[in-house]
N, C-alpha and C positions, 0 to 999 in steps of 0.2 A: 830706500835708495842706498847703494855700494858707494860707502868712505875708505878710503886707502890712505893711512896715514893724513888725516885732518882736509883730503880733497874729496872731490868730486870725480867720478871718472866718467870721463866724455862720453855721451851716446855716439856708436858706432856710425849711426847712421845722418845724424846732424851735426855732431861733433857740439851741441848743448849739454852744458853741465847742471841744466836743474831736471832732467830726465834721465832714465837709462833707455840704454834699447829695445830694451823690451813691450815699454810703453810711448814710444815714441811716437808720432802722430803723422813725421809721413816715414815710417817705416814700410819694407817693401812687403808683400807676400810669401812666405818663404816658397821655395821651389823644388821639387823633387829630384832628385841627385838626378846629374846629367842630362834633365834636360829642359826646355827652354817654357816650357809650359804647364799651367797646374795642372795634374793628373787625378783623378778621382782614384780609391779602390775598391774592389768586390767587398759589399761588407761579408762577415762570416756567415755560412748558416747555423739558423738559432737550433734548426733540430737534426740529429746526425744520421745516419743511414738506418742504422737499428729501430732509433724513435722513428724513424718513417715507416719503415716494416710493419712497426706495432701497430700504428695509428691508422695504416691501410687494413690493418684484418681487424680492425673495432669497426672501423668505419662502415668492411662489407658483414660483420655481426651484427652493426644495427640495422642493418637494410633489410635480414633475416628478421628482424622483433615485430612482432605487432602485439598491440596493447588489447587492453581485455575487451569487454562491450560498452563501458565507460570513458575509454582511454587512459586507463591508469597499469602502469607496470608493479608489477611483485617482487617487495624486495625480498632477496634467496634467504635471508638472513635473519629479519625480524616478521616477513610478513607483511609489512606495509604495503598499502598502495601508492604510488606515487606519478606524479603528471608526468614526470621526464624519466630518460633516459642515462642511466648511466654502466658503462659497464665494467666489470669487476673480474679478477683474476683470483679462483679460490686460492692459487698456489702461489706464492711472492716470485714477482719477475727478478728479484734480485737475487734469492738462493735458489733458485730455477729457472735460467739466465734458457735454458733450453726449451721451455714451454711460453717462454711469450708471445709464439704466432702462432702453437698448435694446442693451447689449453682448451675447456671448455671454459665460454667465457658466462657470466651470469648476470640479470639486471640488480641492482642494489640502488639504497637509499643514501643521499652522500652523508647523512650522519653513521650513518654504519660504515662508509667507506674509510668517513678520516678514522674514524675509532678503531677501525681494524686496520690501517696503514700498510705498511710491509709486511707484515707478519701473513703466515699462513692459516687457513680456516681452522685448522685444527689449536694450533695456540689462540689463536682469538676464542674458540670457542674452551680451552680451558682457563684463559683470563676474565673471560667473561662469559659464567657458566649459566644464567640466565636465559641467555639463548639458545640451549642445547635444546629448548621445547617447540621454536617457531624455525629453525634451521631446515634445508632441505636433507629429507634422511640417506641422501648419498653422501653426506657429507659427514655422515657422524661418526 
């Protein structure tokens, strides 16, 4: 509660001094400048023109994928087989801001995805030179 020199200072709305206005009980709604009614707004979009781009040319690359005689996809990187889908950018969307609708995209496993993050195949694979033996050899 707001003391101002040892008082109380009166809710705006009741004109009671053991509340403020804020919390007052029949406080009104507030209302959007000028005019007489609550107005909702458009909330933001969560993903921007770019991420829609991107997410449209993944979307028609997995339409292209089909899985092996098991159902399992190859991941480009270690080899594995894996149930799902995932697809991977050998070249980092962020320092190749140019190739993120026209790269070749490739299926990967997501522990190889987070492990290689941003970075491109060629620094992941000299950070992590283990995999230079299960790697696809266009990439080496």
């Amino acid at each position: 509660m707001i003391e101002r020199l040892g008082q109380m200072k009166p809710c705006k709305w009741c004109s009671s001094t053991w509340h403020t206005g804020m919390s007052c009980p029949t406080r009104r709604k507030p209302m959007n400048r000028g005019t007489s009614q609550l107005t909702t707004t458009k909330p933001m979009n969560k993903t921007g023109r770019v991420a829609k781009k991107t997410a449209s040319y993944v979307a028609k690359w997995k339409l292209t994928q089909k899985p092996n005689h098991q159902g399992f996809y190859t991941c480009y990187i270690s080899g594995r087989q894996v149930p799902y889908l995932i697809a991977e950018h050998p070249y980092s969307k962020v320092r190749h801001p140019e190739l993120r609708t026209n790269q070749k995209l490739e299926p990967v496993c997501a522990e190889i995805n987070k492990l290689k993050g941003s970075m491109d195949i060629s620094d992941f694979l000299e950070k992590y030179p283990e995999y230079k033996a299960t790697v696809k050899p266009e990439y080496l």
